[in-house]
TORRO-583938 format. One record per residue: x, y, z of N, C-alpha, C, O in turn; residue in one letter. Coordinates in steps of 0.2 Angstrom, whole numbers, padded with zeros to 4 digits, always signed. Layout:
REM residues N
XYZXYZXYZXYZa
...
***
This chain:
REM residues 331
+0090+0080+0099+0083+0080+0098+0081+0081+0090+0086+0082+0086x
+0074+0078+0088+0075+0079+0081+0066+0082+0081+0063+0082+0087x
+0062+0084+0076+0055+0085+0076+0052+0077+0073+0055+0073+0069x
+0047+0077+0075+0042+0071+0074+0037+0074+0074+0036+0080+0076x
+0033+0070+0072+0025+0071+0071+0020+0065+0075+0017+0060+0072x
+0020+0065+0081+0017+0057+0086+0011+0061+0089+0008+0067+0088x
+0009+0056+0093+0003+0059+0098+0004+0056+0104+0009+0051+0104x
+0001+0057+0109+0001+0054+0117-0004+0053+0117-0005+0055+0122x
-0009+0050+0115-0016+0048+0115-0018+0047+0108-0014+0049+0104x
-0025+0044+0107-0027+0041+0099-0032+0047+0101-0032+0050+0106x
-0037+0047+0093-0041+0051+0095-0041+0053+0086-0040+0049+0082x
-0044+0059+0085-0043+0063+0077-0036+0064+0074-0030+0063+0077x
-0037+0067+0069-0030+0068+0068-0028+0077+0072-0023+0080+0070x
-0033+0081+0076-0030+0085+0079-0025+0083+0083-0021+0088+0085x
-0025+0074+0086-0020+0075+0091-0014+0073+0090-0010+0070+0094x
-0012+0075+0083-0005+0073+0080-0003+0080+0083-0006+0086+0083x
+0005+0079+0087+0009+0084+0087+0013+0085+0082+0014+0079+0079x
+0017+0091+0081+0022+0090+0078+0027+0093+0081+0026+0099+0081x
+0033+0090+0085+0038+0094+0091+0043+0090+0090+0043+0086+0086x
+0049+0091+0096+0054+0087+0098+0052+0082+0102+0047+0081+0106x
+0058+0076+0100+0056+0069+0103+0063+0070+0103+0067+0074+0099x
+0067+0064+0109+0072+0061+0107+0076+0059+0101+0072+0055+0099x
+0081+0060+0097+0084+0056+0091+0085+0049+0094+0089+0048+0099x
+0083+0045+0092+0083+0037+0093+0091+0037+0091+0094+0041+0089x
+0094+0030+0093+0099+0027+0092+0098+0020+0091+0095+0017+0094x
+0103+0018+0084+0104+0013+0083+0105+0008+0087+0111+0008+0089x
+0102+0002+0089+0102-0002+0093+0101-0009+0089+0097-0010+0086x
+0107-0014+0092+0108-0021+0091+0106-0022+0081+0111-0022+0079x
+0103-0022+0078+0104-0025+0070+0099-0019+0069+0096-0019+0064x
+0098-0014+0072+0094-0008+0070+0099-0003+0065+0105-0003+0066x
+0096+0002+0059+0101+0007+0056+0099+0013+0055+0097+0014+0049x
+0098+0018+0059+0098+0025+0061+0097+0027+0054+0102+0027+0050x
+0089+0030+0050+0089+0034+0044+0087+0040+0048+0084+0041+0053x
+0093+0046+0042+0090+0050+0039+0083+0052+0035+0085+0053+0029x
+0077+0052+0037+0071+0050+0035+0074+0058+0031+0076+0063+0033x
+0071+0056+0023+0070+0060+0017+0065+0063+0014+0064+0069+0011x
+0059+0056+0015+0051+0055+0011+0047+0052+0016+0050+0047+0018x
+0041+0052+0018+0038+0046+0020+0031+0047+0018+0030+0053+0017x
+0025+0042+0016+0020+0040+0015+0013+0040+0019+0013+0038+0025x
+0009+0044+0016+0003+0040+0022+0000+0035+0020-0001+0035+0014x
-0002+0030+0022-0006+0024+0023-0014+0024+0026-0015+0027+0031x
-0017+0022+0023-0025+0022+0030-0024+0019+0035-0024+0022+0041x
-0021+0012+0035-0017+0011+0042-0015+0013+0049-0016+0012+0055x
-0012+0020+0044-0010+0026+0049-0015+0028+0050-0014+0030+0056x
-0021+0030+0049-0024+0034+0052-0032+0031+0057-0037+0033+0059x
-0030+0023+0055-0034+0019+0059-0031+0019+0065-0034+0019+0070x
-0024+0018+0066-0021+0017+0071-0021+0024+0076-0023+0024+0082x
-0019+0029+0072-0021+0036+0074-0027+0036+0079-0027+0037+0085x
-0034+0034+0074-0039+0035+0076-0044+0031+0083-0050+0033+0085x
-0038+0024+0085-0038+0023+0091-0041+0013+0090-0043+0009+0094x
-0039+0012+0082-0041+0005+0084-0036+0002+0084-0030+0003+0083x
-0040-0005+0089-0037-0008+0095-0033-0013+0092-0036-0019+0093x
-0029-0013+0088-0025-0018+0086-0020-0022+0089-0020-0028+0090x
-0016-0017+0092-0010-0019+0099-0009-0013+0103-0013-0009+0104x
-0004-0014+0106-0005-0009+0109+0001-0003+0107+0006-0005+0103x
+0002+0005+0108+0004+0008+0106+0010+0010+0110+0008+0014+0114x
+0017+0009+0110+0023+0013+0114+0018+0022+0113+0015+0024+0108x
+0020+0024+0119+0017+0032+0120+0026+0036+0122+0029+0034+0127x
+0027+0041+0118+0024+0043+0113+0025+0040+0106+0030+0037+0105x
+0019+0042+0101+0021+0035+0097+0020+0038+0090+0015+0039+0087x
+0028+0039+0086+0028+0042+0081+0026+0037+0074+0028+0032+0072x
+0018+0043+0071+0016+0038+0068+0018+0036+0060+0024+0039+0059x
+0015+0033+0057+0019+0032+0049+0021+0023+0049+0024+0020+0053x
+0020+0021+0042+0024+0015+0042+0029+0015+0035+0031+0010+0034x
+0031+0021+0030+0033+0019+0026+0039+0026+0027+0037+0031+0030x
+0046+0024+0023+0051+0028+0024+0053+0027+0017+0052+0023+0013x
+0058+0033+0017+0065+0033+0012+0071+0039+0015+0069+0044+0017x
+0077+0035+0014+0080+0039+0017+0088+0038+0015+0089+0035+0010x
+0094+0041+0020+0100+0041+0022+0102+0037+0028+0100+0038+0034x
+0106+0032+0028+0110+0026+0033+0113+0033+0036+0116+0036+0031x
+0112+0036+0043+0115+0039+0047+0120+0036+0052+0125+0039+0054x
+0118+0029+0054+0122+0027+0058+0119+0020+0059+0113+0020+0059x
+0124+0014+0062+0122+0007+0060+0124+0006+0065+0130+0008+0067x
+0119+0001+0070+0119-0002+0077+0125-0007+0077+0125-0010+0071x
+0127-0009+0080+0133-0015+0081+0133-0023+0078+0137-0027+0077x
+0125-0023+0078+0123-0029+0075+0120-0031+0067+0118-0036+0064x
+0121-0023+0065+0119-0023+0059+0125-0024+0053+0131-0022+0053x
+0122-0028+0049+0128-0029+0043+0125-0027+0035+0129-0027+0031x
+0119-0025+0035+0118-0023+0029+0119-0018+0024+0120-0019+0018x
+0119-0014+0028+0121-0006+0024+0125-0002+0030+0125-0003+0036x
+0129+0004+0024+0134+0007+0029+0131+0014+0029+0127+0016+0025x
+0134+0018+0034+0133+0025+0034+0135+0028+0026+0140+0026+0023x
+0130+0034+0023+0130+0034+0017+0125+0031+0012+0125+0032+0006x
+0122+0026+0015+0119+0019+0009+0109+0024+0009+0105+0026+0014x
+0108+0025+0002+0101+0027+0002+0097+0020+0005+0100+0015+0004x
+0092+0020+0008+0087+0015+0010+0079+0017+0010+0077+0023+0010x
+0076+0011+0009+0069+0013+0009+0064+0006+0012+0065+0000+0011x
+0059+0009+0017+0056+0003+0018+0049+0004+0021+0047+0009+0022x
+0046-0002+0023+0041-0001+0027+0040-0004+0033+0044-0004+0038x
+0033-0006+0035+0031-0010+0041+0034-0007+0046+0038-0011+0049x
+0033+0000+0048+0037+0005+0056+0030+0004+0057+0025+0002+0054x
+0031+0007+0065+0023+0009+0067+0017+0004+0067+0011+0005+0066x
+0020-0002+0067+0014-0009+0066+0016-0014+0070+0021-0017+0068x
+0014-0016+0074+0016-0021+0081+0020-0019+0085+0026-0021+0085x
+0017-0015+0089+0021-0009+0091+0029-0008+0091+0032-0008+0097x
+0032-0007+0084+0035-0002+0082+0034+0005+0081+0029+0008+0078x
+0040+0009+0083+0040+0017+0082+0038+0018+0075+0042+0016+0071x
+0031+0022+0072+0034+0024+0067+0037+0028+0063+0043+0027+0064x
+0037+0032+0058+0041+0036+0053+0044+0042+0051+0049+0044+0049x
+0036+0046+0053+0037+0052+0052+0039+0057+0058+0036+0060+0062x
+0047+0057+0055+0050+0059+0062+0057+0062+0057+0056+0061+0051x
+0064+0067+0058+0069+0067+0055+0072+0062+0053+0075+0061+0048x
+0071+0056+0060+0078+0050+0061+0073+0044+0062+0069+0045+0067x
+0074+0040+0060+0071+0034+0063+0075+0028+0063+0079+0026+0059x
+0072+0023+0070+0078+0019+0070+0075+0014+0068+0069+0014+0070x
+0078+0007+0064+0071+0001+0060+0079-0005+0058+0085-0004+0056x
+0074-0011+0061+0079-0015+0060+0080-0015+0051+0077-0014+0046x
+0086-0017+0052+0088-0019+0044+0084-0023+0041+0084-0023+0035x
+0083-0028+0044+0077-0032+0041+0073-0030+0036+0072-0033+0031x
+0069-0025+0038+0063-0021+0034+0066-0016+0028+0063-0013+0024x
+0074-0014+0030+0076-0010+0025+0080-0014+0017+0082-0019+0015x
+0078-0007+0013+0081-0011+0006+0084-0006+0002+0081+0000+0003x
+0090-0004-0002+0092-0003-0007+0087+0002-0010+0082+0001-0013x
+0092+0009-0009+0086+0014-0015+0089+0012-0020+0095+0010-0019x
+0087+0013-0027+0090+0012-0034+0093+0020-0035+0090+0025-0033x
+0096+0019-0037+0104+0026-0038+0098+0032-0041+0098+0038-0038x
+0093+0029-0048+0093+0035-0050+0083+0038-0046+0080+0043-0047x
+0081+0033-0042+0074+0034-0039+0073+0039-0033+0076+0038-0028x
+0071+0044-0034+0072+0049-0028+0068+0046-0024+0064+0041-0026x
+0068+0048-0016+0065+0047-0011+0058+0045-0009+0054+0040-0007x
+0057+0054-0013+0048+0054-0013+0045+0047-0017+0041+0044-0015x
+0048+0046-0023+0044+0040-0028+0045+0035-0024+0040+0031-0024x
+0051+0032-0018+0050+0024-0017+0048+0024-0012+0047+0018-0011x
+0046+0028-0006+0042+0030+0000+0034+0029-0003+0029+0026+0001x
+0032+0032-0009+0025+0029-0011+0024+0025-0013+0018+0023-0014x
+0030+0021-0015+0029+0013-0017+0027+0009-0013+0024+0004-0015x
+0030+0010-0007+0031+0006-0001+0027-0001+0001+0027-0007-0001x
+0025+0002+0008+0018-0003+0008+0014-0003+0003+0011-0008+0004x
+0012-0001-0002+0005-0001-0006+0009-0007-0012+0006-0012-0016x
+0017-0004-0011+0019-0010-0018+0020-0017-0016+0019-0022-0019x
+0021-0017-0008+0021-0024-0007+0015-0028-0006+0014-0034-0006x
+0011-0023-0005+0004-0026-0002+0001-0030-0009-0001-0036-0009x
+0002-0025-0015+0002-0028-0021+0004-0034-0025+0001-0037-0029x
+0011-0034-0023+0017-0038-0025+0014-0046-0019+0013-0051-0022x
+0012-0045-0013+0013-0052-0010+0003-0054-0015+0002-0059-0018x
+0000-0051-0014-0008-0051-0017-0006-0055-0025-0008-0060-0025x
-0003-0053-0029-0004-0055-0034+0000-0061-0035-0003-0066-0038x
+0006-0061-0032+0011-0066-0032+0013-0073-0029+0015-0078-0031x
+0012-0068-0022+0013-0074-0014+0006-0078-0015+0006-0084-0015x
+0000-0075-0016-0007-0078-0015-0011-0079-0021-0014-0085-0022x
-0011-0074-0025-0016-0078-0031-0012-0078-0033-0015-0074-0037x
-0006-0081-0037-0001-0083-0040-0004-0083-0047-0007-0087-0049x
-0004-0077-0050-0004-0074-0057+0000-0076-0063+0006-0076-0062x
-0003-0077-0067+0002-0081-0073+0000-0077-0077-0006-0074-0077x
+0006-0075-0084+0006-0075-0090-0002-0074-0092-0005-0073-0087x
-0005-0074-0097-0010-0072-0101-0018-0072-0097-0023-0072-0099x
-0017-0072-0091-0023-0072-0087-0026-0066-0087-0025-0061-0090x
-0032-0066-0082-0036-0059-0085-0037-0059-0076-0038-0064-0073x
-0037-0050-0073-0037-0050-0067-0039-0044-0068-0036-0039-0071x
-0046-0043-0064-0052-0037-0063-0050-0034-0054-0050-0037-0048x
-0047-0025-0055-0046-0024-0048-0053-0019-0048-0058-0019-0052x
-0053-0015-0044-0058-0011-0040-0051-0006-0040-0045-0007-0038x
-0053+0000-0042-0050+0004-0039-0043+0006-0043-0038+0005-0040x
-0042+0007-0048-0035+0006-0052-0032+0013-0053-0028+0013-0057x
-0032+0018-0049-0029+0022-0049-0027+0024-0040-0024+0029-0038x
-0030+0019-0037-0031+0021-0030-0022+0018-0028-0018+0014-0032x
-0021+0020-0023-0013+0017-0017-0012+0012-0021-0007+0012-0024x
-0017+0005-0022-0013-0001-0019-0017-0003-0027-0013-0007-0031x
-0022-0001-0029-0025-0003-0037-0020-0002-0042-0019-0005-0047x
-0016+0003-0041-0011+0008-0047-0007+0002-0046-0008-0003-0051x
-0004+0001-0039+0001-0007-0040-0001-0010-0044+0000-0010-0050x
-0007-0014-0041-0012-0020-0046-0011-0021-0052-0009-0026-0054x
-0014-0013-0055-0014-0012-0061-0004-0015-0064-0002-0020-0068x
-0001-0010-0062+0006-0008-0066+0011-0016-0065+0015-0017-0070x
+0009-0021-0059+0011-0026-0059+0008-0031-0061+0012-0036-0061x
+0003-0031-0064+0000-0035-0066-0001-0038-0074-0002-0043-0077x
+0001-0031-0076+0004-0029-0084+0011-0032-0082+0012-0038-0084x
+0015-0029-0080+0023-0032-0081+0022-0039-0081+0026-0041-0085x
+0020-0044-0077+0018-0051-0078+0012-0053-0082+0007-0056-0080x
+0011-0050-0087+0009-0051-0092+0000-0056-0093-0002-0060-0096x
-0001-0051-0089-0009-0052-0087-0013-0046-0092-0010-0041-0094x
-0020-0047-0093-0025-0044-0094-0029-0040-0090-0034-0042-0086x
-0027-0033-0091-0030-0032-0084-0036-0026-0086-0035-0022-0090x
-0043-0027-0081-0050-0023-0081-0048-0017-0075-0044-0019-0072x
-0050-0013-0073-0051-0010-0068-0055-0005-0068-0057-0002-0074x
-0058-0002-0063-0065+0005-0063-0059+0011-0060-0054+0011-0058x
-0065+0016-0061-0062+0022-0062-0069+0027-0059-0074+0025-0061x
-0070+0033-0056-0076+0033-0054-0078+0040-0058-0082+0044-0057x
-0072+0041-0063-0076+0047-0068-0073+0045-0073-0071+0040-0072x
-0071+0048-0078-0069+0047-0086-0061+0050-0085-0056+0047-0087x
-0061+0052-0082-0052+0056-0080-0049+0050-0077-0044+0048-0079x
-0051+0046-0071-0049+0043-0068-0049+0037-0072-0045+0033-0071x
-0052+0036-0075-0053+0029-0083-0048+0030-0086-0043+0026-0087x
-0047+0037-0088-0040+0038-0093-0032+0038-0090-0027+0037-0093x
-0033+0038-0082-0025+0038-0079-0026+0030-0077-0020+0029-0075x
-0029+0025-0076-0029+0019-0077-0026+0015-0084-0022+0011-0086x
-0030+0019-0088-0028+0018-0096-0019+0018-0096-0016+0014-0098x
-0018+0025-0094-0012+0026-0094-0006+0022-0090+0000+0021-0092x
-0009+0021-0084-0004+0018-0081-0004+0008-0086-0001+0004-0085x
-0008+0008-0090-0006+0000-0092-0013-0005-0091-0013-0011-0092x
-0020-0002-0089-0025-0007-0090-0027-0008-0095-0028-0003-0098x
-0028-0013-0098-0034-0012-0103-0040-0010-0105-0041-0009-0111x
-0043-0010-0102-0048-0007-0100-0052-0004-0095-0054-0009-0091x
-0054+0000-0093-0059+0003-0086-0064+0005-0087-0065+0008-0092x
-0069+0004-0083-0075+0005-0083-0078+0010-0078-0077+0009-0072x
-0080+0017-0080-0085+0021-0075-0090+0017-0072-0095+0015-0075x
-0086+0017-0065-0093+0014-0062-0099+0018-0060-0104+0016-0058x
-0098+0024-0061-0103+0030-0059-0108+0030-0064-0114+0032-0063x
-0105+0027-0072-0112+0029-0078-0113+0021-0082-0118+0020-0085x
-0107+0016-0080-0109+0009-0083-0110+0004-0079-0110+0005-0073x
-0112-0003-0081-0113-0007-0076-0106-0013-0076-0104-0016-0081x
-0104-0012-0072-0099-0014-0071-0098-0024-0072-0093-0027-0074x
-0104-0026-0070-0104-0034-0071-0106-0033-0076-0110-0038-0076x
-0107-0031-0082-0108-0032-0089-0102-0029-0093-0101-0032-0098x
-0100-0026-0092-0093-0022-0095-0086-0029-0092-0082-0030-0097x
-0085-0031-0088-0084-0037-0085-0083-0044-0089-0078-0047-0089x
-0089-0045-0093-0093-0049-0096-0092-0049-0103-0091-0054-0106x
-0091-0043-0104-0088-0040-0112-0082-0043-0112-0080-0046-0117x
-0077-0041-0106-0071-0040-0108-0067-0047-0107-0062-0049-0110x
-0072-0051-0104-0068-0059-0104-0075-0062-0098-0077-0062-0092x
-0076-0064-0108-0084-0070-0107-0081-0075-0103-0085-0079-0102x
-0078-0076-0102-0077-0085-0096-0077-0084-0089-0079-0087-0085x
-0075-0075-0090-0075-0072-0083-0066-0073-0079-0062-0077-0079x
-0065-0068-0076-0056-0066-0071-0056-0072-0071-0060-0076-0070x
-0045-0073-0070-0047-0077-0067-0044-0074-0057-0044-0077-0052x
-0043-0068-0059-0041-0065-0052-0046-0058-0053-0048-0055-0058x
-0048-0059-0043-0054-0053-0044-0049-0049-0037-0048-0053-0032x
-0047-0044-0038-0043-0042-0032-0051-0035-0029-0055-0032-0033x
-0051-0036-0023-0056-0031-0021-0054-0027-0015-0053-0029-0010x
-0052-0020-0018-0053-0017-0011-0057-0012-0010-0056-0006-0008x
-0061-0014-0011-0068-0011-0008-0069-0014+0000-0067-0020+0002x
-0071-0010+0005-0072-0013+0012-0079-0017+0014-0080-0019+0020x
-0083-0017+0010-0089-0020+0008-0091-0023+0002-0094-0020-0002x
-0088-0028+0001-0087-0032-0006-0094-0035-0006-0097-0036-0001x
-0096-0037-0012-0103-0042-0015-0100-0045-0017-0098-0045-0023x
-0100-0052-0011-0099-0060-0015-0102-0062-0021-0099-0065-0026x
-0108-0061-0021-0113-0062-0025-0112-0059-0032-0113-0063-0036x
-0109-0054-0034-0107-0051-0039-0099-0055-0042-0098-0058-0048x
-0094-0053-0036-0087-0055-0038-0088-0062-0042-0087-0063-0048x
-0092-0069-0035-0089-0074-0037-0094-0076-0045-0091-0079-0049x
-0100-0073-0047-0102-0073-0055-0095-0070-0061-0093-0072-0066x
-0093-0066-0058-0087-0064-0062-0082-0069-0064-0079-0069-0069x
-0082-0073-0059-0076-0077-0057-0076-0082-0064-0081-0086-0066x
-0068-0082-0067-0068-0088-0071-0068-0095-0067-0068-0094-0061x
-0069-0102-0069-0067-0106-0066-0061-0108-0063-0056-0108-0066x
-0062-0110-0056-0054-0107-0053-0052-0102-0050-0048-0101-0046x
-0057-0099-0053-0054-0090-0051-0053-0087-0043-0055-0090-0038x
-0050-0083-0044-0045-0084-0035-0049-0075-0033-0052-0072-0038x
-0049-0074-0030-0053-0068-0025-0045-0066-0020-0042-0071-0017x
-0044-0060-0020-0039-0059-0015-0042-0051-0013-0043-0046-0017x
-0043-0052-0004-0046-0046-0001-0041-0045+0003-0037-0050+0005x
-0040-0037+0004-0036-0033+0008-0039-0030+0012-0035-0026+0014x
-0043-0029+0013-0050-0021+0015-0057-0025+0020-0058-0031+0020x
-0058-0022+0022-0066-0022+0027-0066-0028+0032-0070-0033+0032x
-0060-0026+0037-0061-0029+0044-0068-0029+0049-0071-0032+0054x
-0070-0025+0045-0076-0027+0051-0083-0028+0046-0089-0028+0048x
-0080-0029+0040-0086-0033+0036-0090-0042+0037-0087-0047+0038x
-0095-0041+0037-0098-0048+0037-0105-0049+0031-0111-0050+0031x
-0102-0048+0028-0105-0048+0021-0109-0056+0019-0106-0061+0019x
-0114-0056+0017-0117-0065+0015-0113-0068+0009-0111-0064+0005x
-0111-0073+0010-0107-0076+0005-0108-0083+0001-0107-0089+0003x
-0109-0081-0006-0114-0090-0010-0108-0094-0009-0104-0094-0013x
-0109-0098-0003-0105-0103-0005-0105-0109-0010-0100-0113-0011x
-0110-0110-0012-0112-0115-0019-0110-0113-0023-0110-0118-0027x
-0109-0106-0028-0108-0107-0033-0100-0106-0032-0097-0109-0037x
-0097-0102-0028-0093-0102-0026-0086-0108-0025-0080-0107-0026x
-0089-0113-0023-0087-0119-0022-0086-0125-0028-0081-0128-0029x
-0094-0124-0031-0094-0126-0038-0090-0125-0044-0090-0129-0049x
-0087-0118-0044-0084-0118-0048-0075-0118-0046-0071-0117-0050x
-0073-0120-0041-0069-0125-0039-0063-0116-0037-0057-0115-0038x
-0068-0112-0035-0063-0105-0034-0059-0105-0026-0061-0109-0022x
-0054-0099-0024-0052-0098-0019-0052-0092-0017-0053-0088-0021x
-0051-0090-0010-0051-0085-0007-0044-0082-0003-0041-0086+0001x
-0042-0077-0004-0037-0076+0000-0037-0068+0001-0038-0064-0003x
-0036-0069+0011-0035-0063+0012-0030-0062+0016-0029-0066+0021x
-0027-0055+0016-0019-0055+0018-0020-0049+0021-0024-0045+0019x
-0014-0046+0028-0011-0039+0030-0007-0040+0028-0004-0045+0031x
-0002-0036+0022+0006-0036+0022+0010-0034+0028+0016-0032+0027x
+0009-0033+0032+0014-0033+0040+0014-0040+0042+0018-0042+0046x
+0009-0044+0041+0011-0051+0046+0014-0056+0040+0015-0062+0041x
+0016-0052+0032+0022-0057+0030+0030-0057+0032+0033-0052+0031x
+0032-0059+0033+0039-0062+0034+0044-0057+0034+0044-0054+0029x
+0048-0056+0036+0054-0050+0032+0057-0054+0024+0054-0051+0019x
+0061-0059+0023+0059-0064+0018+0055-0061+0012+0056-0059+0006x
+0050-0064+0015+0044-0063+0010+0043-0056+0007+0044-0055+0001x
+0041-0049+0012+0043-0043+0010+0047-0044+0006+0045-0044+0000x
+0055-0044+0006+0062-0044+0004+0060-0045-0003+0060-0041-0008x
+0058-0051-0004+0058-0052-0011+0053-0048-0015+0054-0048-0021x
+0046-0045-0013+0044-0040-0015+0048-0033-0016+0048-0029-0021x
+0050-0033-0013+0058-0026-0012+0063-0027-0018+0065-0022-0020x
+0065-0033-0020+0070-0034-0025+0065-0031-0032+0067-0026-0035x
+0059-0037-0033+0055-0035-0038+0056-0026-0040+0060-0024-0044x
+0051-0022-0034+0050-0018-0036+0054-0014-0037+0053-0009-0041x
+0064-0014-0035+0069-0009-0034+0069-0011-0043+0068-0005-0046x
+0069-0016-0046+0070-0017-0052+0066-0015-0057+0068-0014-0063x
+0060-0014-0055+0054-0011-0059+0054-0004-0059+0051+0000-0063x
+0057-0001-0052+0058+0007-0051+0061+0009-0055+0061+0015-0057x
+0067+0005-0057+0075+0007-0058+0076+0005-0067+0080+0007-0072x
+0071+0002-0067+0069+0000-0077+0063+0005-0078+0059+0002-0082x
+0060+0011-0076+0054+0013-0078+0049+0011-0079+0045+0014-0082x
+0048+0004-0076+0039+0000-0078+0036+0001-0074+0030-0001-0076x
+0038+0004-0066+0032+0004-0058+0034+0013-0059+0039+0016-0058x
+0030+0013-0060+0028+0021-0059+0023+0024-0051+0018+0021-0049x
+0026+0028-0048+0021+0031-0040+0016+0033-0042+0015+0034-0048x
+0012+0034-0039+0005+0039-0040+0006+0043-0034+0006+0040-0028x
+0009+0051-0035+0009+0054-0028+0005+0059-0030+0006+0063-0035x
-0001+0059-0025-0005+0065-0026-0004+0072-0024-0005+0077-0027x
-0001+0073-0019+0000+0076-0015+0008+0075-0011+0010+0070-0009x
+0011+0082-0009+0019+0081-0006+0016+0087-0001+0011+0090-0003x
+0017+0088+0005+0019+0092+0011+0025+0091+0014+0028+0086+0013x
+0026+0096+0019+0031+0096+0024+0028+0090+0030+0022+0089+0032x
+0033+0088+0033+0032+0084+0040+0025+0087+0045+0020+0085+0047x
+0028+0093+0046+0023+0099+0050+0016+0096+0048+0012+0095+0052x
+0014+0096+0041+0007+0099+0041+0004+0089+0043-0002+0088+0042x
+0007+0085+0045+0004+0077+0046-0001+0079+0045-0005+0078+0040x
-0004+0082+0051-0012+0082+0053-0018+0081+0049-0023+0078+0049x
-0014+0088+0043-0018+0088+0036-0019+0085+0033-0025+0084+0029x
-0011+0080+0033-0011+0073+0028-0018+0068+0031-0021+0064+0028x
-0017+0069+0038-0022+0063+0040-0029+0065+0038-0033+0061+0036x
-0031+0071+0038-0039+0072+0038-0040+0070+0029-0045+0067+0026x
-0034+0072+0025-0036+0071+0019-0035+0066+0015-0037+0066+0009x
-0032+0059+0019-0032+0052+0016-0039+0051+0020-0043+0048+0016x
-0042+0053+0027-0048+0051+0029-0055+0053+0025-0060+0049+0025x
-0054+0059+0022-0059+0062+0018-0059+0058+0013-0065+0056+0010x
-0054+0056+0011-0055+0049+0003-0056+0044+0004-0061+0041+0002x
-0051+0041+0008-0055+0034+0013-0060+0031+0015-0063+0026+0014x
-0062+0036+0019-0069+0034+0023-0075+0038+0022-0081+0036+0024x
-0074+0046+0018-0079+0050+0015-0079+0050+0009-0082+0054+0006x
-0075+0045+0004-0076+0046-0004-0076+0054-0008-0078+0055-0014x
-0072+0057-0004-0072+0065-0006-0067+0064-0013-0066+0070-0016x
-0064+0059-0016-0063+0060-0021-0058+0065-0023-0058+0067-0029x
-0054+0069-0018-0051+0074-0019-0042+0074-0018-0038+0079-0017x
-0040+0066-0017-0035+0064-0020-0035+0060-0025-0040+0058-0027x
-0028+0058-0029-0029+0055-0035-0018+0052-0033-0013+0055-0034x
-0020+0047-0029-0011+0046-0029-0010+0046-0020-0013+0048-0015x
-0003+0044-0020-0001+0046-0012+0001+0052-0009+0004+0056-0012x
+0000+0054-0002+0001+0057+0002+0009+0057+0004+0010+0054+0008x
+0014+0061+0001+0020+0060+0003+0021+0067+0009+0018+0073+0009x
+0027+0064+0014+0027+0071+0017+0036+0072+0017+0038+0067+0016x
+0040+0076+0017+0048+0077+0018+0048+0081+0024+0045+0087+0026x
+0052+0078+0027+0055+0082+0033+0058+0089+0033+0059+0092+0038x
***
């Protein structure tokens, strides 16, 4: 037996248990971790919360990002041996089991190489939010050398990415901040500028900073203003959204069109193992050279999930503003 943290029903996050489950066993190219760190995601607490994405094995331990110990390697697996650190994500998403559990079992496909000197906690908060970054800038808006790329949110999960990747490929980067402190840990991780959007106006500050206008607008806001981004937009300029499924927002397609821009909107779970993978080489090498730095706000024990969920929800979906980084938990 091992302890997890799942539910038998969706609902609040009251209805995470945390108790004995089975220890899973490696099966067929699957590799048995010792789970060490894992991650909360909104994801998670969308799924928790009962949206109907697919359907959920019951009981269904939630989580999608890990770091851990090869405890033991199914018959089919060739990648790593028992002993080998790993870290990975995409558990808990098309119904796979997910993570927060002592042991989890995950084909090797999804798993990767921890860097010798990277502790658990830091590459488990990398995980999803780094790939989700990495394929956004990379795979889709295809970010070049001295361009200029305006995020939303530069200090949030997947913005810190933004930010810190988008410096290392040697872009110009803007980003908002929603007080002066939050301005100064964007600064810090590598923007060049951040704008309080709470005391400035953001499409003038924009305007200032690169008069032709982005040529990437990354938005994860769940209710974006076409009308505002695509003015932003240099000629060309590419739009990449992550955020607000159930958004139907009006959108100029004229000027939109006229200035000859694109749209791209992506879930990093329906890229490819491949494709992840090579996000995963990137990042192991940017962990492992000091240039991808984590934002963890907060560490707990496994036990307290529940907490974890209400207080990525409180940020998430109330703006309570009382995280700054990720939600790590250790078993």
């Amino acid at each position: 037996m091992m302890k997890a943290a799942y539910i038998q029903e969706t609902g609040s996050p009251d209805k995470i248990i945390y108790g004995d489950l089975p220890r899973p066993q490696a099966q067929g190219s699957e590799v048995l971790v010792k789970v060490g760190a894992v991650a909360v995601n909104p994801i998670d607490t969308y799924l928790r919360g009962g949206a109907n994405y697919w359907e959920l094995p019951l009981p269904f331990v939630i989580g999608c990002d890990l770091a851990g110990t090869v405890a033991e390697v199914g018959p089919g697996a060739k990648r790593f041996k028992v002993g080998d650190r790993v870290w990975g994500s995409n558990q808990g998403l098309l119904g796979r089991q997910g993570t927060f559990a002592e042991f989890a079992a995950v084909d090797e496909t999804w798993l990767y190489p921890t860097p010798d000197d990277v502790i658990d906690e830091t590459v488990a908060a990398t995980a999803l939010v780094g790939i989700t970054a990495h394929l956004g800038l990379f795979a889709h808006a295809r970010l070049e050398p001295g361009e200029t790329i305006f995020v939303h949110g530069g200090t949030g999960g997947v913005g810190s990415m933004v930010v810190q990747m988008a410096k290392i490929a040697g872009a110009r980067v803007i980003t908002t901040g929603g007080s002066d402190e939050k301005c100064a840990e964007a600064l810090a991780l590598g923007a060049d500028a951040c704008v309080n959007y709470k005391t400035q106006k953001v499409a003038e500050e924009v305007k200032q900073f690169a008069p032709q206008g982005v040529n990437v607008f990354w938005e994860t806001l769940r209710e974006p203003n076409f009308d505002d981004i695509v003015a932003m937009l240099a000629e060309r300029g590419r739009i990449v959204m992550m955020a607000g499924r159930d958004a139907r927002p009006p959108f100029p397609v004229g000027p939109f069109y006229v200035k000859g821009c694109s749209l791209f909107g992506f879930v990093m779970f329906k890229a490819s193992p491949i494709e992840q993978r090579h996000c995963a080489d990137d990042i192991n090498l940017w962990l492992a050279t000091k240039k991808l730095k984590a934002r963890i706000g907060k560490v707990l024990p496994l036990s307290q999930a529940a907490d974890a969920h209400r207080l990525q929800e409180d940020n998430t979906l109330h703006k309570a503003g009382t995280l700054a980084g990720k939600i790590v938990l250790t078993p």
